[in-house]
N, C-alpha and C positions, 0 to 999 in steps of 0.2 A: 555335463558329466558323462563319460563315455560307462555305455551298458555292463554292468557284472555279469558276466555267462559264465554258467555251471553247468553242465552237460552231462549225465549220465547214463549207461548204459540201460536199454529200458523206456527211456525218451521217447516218447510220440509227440509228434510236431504237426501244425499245420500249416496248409498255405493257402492263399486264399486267392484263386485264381480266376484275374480280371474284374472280380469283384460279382462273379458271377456262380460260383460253385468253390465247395474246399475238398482237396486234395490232403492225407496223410500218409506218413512215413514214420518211423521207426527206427531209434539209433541203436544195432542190435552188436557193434565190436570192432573191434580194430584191425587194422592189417599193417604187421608187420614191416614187412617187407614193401611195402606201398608207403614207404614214409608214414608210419602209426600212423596213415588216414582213417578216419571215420566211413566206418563200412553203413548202410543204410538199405531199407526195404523198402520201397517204394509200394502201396496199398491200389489198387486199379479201380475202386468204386467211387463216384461223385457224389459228394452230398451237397444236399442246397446250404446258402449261407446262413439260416436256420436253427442249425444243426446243433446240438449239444452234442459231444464228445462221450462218447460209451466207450472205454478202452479194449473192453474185453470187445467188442464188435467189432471194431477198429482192427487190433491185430488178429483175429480171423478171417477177414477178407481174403483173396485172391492177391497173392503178391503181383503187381505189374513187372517190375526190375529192381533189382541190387546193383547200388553203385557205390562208390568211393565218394568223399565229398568234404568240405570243409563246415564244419558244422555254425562254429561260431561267424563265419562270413555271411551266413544267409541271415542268421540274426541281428548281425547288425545292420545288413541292408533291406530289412523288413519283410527280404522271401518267405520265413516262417518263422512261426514261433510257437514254445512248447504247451503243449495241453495235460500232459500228465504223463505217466508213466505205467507199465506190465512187464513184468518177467517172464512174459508169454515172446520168445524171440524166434522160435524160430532159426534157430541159429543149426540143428541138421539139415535143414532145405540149405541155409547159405552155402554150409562148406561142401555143400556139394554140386554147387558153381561154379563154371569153369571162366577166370579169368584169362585175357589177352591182352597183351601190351607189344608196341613194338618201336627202336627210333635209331636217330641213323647212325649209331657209334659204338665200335665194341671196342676193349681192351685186349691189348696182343701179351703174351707171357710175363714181360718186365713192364705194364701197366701203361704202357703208351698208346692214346688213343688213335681209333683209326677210324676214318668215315663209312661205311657202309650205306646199300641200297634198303630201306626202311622193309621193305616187302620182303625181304631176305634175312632179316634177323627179331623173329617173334619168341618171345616169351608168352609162355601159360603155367597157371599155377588156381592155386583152390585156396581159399582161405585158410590159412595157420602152415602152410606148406612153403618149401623155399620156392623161388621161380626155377620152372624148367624150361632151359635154352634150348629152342627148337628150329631155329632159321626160317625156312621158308616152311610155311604154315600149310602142313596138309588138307587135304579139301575134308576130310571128317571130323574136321574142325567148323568147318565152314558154316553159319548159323545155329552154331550153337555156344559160343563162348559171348561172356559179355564185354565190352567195355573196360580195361581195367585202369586206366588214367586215371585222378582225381580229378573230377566233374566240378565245375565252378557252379553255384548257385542257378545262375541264369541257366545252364542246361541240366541242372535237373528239374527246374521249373517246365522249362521248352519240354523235355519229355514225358512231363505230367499232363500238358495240353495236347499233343501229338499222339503220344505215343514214339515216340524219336526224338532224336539230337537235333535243328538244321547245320548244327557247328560245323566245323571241318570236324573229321573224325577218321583215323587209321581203319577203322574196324566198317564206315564203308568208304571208304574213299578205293580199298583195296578188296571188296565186292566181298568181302568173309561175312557180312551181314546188309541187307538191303531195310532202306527204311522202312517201315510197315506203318500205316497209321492206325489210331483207334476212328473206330467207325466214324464216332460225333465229334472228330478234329477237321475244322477249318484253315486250308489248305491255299496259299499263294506262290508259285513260283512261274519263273519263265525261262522259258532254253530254246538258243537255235539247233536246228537239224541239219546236219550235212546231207548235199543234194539238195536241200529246200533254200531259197534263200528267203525267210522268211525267220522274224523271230517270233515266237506264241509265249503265250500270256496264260496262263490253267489257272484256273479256282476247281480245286478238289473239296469233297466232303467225304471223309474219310479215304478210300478208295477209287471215290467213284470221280470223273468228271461232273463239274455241274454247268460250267463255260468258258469258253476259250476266246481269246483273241486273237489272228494271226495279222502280221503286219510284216509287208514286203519294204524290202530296199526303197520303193519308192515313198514309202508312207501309204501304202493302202491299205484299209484295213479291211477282215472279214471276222462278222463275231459272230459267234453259234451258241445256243445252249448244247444240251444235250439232248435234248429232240432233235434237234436242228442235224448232230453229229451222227445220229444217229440212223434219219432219215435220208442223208446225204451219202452215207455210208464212207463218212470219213477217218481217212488215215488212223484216225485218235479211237476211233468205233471202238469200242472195248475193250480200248486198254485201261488198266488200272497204276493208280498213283505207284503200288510195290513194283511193277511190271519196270519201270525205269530206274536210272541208275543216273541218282539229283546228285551234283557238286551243293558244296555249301552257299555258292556264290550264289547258285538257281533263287533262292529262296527272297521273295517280295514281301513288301506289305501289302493289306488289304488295302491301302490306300494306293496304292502303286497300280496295282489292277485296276481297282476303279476308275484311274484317271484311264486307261488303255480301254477299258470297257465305255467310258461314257462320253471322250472328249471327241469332239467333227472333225479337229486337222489333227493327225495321229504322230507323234514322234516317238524315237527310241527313247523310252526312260532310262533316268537310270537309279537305281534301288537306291535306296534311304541308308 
């Protein structure tokens, strides 16, 4: 028998992420204009799996992000589920959020569609307001609006472990926001470098490097921790994960790495 969901305004949800810590959020209204999606607040503290639910705690936290999102999807694919509810919303921090959307087709006078350059026709808007057509998005915009797509379950999950999307995403794909991680996110990707022909392998913790793998056209490899990077004073030497500008493709599993980190004869993987 498929699950009865009732959903209200007030809703505190949880998730329970890799079975190793719970993450909460809050269904605080709707947006319009965003196809009546379910607007949500995302809470930034970790608690162990433990945990009793204190509502009133719960929504005094530090909001991490507001996103859009389909409520009843996560429920029935067992993303989250509800813990209780408060009338504590929060809902003056929301509407004074600055949403950004953008995609490749505007409508000309007598409603005939026309394709456009995606980067060239940005929408912003605030919660309870209509959208304002803005085209190509001025840079004092730039890191400061959020996301305003409806987020499918899986990334709002993904951005409760990170602290970011790794999905495709408008908002960095076109550098208006760079990923940033939470300190304690555990971090896999890989990217070639022009000039180098070599493609590398990163395990990030949080920010930081923790180890690299590079592998040349021939299959050779060279792995470094960060010591290793550090004392070599290599190319990577203090860069940090926000310092780069990831496609969604970059992004590995931990298992993907380990096999570049730990196997003798080295080949190009490729992602899972």
């Amino acid at each position: 028998m498929a699950k009865r969901i009732v959903t209200k305004i007030g809703n505190v949800f949880c998730a329970e992420i890799d079975d190793k810590y719970k993450c909460f959020f809050q269904y605080i209204m709707n947006d319009l204009v965003q196809l009546n999606s379910s607007v949500i607040r995302v809470f930034k503290r970790r608690y162990p799996m433990d945990y009793k639910p204190d509502m009133e705690e719960i929504v005094n936290d530090e909001v991490l992000f507001y996103a859009h999102t389909i409520l009843y999807a996560g429920i029935m694919y067992d993303a989250w589920y509800k813990v209780g509810k408060s009338m504590n919303l929060g809902e003056e921090e929301c509407r004074n959020v600055l949403f950004g959307y953008t995609n490749d087709t505007i409508f000309d006078e007598s409603g005939h569609p026309r394709t456009v350059n995606r980067s060239d026709n940005w929408m912003v808007w605030h919660i309870g307001e209509e959208f304002n057509y803005i085209g190509k998005l001025p840079e004092k915009y730039f890191g400061n609006i959020e996301d305003g797509v409806v987020i499918p379950y899986i990334g709002i999950i993904d951005r409760m472990k990170y602290g970011f999307d790794p999905a495709y995403s408008d908002i960095y794909e076109f550098d208006i926001r760079r990923r940033i991680p939470l300190p304690y996110a555990n971090i896999y990707v890989k990217k070639g470098y022009d000039g180098y022909s070599t493609l590398t392998y990163f395990y990030f913790h949080g920010n930081d490097i923790v180890r690299l793998v590079e592998i040349s056209d021939e299959g050779k490899a060279v792995r470094m921790t960060a010591n290793d990077i550090a004392a070599n004073n290599h190319r990577m030497n203090g860069v940090a994960f926000s310092d780069i500008k990831w496609c969604y493709s970059d992004f590995i599993s931990e298992e993907e790495f380990d096999r570049a980190w730990n196997e003798e004869d080295v080949k190009v993987w490729q992602s899972e």
